[in-house]
C-alpha positions, 0 to 999 in steps of 0.5 A: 349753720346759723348766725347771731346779730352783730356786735355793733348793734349792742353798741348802737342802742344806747340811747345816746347816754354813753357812746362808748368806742368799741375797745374800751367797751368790749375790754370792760366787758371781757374783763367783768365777763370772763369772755362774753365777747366772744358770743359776739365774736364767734357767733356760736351758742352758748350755755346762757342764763334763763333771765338773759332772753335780751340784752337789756339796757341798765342805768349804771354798774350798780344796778339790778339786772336780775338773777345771773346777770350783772350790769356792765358799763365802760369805765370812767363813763356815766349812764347806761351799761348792758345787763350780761351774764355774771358766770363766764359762759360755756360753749355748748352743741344744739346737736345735729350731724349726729351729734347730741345736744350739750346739757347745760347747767340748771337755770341755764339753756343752750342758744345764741346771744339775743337781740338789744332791746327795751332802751332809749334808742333801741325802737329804731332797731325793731325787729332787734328788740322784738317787743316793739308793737309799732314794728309788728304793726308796720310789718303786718302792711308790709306783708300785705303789700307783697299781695301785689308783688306776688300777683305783679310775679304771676304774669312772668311766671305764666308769660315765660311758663318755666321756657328759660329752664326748658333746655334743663328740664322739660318738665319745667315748661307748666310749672311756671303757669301751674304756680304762679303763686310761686313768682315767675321767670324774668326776662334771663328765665330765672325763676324768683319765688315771691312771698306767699311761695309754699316750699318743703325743705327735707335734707335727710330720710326718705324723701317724701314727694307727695306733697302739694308745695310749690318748691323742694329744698333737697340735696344736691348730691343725694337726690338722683335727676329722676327724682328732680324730673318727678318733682319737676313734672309734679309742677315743682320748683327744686331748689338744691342744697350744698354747702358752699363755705365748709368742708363735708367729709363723705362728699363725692369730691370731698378728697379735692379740697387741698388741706391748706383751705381748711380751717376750723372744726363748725360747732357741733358739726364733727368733722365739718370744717370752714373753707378758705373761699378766697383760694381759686382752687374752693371757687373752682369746685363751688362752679363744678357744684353748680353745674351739676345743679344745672345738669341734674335741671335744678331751678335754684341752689342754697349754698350754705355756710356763707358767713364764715367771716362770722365764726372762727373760722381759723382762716382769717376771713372779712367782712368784705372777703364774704360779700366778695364770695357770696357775690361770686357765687350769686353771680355764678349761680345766675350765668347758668340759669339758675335762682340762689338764695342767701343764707343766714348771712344776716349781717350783710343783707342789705349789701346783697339783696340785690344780688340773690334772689330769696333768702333762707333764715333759720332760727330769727324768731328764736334769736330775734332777728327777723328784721333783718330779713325785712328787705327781701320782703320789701324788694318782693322776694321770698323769704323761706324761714325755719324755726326747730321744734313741734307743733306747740311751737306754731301757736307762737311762731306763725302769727308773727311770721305771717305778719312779716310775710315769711314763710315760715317752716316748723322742723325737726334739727335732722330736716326730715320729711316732718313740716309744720306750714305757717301758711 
């Protein structure tokens, strides 16, 4: 589950010319729109036109956007407007779960709301705009200074040889030495995967081992400790996966989540719906999974679903309600040993990079977002990334992600064995 950028950002790239309050902003515009604000509300994917690639800046109510779009100011205020779509937009499916994608109306495509770009102003939010040279410039050094983040990780990693998850795993003591690329083990022998760190995720179909990676993104519940310990004795790192913000119908401990904890249906996820994680009785199955990402010597977790605040979720979650259980999971997830990363959740980045040790993005090539990713990069920590497609898509793709030092996956929506490695 993916998220788009925040609202404010759409507010705060108007280049000074209008500083308009966000009511009276987004009441002009859900009165003219017929309800674009809530793709900036709910998050979701939507039917958008095809001219609508970023939310371009326009002079007035009256000028030109293009075709299917229409120029959006706050009433009463003179200067710049946004261009936005024209038609009420419709909700639509990429598919997955076993669900097929929507097939939007002709001249129309089926994704998020993009990022703000191309106005006065907008140059400070660089990855935001996407087309800003200087930012892609900038990122190439950024990327090149990880060279010695990695190499600073190296000697931690060979120094604790993987000693901190001995007890876990015993296959685990080369694996520090035998990857050093792969970033260390600190002083609490918790592993931190550094940028450069070559990974395979795979959450469905035969699981395909014999690649030479340096970490596995797997199920935690599908993937047997005989398999991890195969991993483990390869050299691999195991990250296990599970949902820590939504309800999985088909889960071992599916029938322990109370009905009151339920909230709404996720988009395109039949039968998956959002959990209230402020109630104890959610955290308390969420320690339960990792502990047995602990017996079954898992290195690191990827709890997923964790900005619901983000989504309608029914339940009536914050902002401050996400950082509060993304920080008690990343807090958890370290009292036993173990590495998390931060998925998605772009919004809050800067407020947990410190607390997780890697992050795990889909799709902000796509959405034009990856800049908000950039403080893991500087702190040295990895920043494992998916964009879904085929090998047409690499030629695009992995130049720019290079550049910024992610390392970047080509996937199929089903997370099979299929991978296309930018690096």
């Amino acid at each position: 589950m993916r998220s788009l950028l925040p609202l404010s950002l759409i507010l705060g790239a108007c280049g000074g010319a209008v500083t308009p309050t966000d009511d009276a902003f987004l009441s002009e515009v859900a009165a003219q729109t017929k309800g674009v604000t809530d793709m900036r509300t709910d998050r979701q994917p939507w039917c958008l036109p095809d001219g609508f690639q970023r939310l371009l800046p326009c002079a007035s109510s009256g000028d030109a956007c293009g075709t299917g779009l229409v120029c959006v100011a706050p009433s009463g205020a003179a200067g710049t407007g946004w261009c936005v779509p024209a038609q009420a937009p419709t909700r639509c499916s990429r598919g997955g779960s076993g669900s097929a994608p929507t097939t939007c109306p002709a001249g129309t495509s089926c994704r998020g709301v993009p990022g703000t770009g191309g106005g006065a102003g907008a140059g400070g939010n660089a990855g935001a705009g996407g087309g800003n040279a200087g930012a892609g410039g900038g990122n190439a050094g950024a990327g090149g200074g990880n060279a010695g983040a990695g190499g600073g990780n190296a000697g931690a990693g060979g120094g604790n040889a993987g000693g901190g998850n001995a007890g876990a795993g015993g296959g685990n003591a080369g694996a520090g030495g035998g990857n050093a690329g792969a970033g260390g083990a600190g002083a609490s022998g918790i592993w931190h995967p550094v940028p450069g760190t070559s990974w395979q995720w795979q959450l469905s179909g035969t699981l395909d081992t014999s690649l030479a990676v340096q970490a596995y993104d797997i199920d935690l519940f599908e993937t047997s400790a005989q398999t991890i310990a195969g991993l483990h004795a390869q050299g691999r790192r195991v990250i296990c996966y599970f949902s820590a913000g939504s309800y999985e119908p088909g889960r071992p401990d599916s029938s322990r989540f109370p009905a009151a904890t339920l909230g709404n249906e996720l988009d395109g996820w039949p039968g998956e719906r959002w959990l209230d994680t402020r109630a104890q009785a959610v955290r308390d199955l969420m320690i339960a999974r990792l502990d047995l990402a602990t017996q079954k010597a898992c290195d690191g977790v990827e709890p997923d679903n964790v900005d619901g605040y983000a989504n309608q979720n029914g339940l009536g979650l914050t902002a401050a309600n996400q950082l509060d259980y993304n920080r008690f999971l990343a807090t958890s997830a370290h009292a036993r040993g173990l590495s998390v990363g931060l998925k998605n959740d772009l919004g809050q980045v800067r407020d947990l990079v410190s607390a997780f040790d890697w992050a795990l993005n889909e799709q902000c090539f796509q959405y034009d977002e990856c800049d908000s990713l950039r403080p893991f990069i500087d702190a040295g920590k990895a920043v494992f990334e998916v964009e879904y497609g085929t090998q047409s898509l690499a030629a695009s793709v992995c130049p720019r992600a290079n550049a910024l030092g992610f390392d970047t996956l080509i996937k199929r929506l089903e997370l099979d064995a299929f991978r296309i490695a930018c690096r």
